[in-house]
N, C-alpha and C positions, 0 to 999 in steps of 0.2 A: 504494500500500500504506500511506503515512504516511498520507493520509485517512480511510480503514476506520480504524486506531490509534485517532486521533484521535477520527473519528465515535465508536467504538463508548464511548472512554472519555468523552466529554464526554456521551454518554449513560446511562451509566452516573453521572453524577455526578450531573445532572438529576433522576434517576429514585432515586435513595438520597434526595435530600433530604427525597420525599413519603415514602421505604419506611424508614430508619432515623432519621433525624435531625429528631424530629417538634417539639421544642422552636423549634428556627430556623424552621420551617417555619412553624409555630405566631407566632411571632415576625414575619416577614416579610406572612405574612398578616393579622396584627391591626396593621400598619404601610400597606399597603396597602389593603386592603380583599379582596374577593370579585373582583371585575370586574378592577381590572389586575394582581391577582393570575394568575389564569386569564388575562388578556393575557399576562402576561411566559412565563408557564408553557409554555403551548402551542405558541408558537412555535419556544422553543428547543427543546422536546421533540419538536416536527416536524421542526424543522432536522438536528439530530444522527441521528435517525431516517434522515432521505433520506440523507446523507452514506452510509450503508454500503451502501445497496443503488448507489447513485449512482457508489459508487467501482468495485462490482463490476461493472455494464453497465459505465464506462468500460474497466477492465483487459478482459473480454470481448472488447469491440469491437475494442481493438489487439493482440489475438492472432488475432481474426477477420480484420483487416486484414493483419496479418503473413502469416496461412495463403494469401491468392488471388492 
């Protein structure tokens, strides 16, 4: 359950930076460039992504297991 928390909030941070906070953004990206801009971006924004569905098959599976 702390993983879902987690995932959903680190994605949630991720994803505010492109949607409200466009100065930093803006910033970050005239410091980096285009390309490892979108490298760093992506990643983390996949990561935090799986973390929720990831934590939810895992919680499934040990109620699955519990039940047989």
């Amino acid at each position: 359950m702390a993983l879902l928390v987690v995932g959903q909030v680190l994605f949630l941070g991720v994803h505010s930076l492109s949607i409200s906070n466009k100065p930093a953004r803006e910033r970050l990206f005239a410091r980096l460039g285009l390309g490892p801009f979108k490298g760093l971006y992506s990643p983390c924004s996949r990561g935090t992504l799986m973390a929720v569905p990831g934590q939810t098959l895992c919680t499934n599976a040990n109620i699955r297991w519990s039940l047989i």
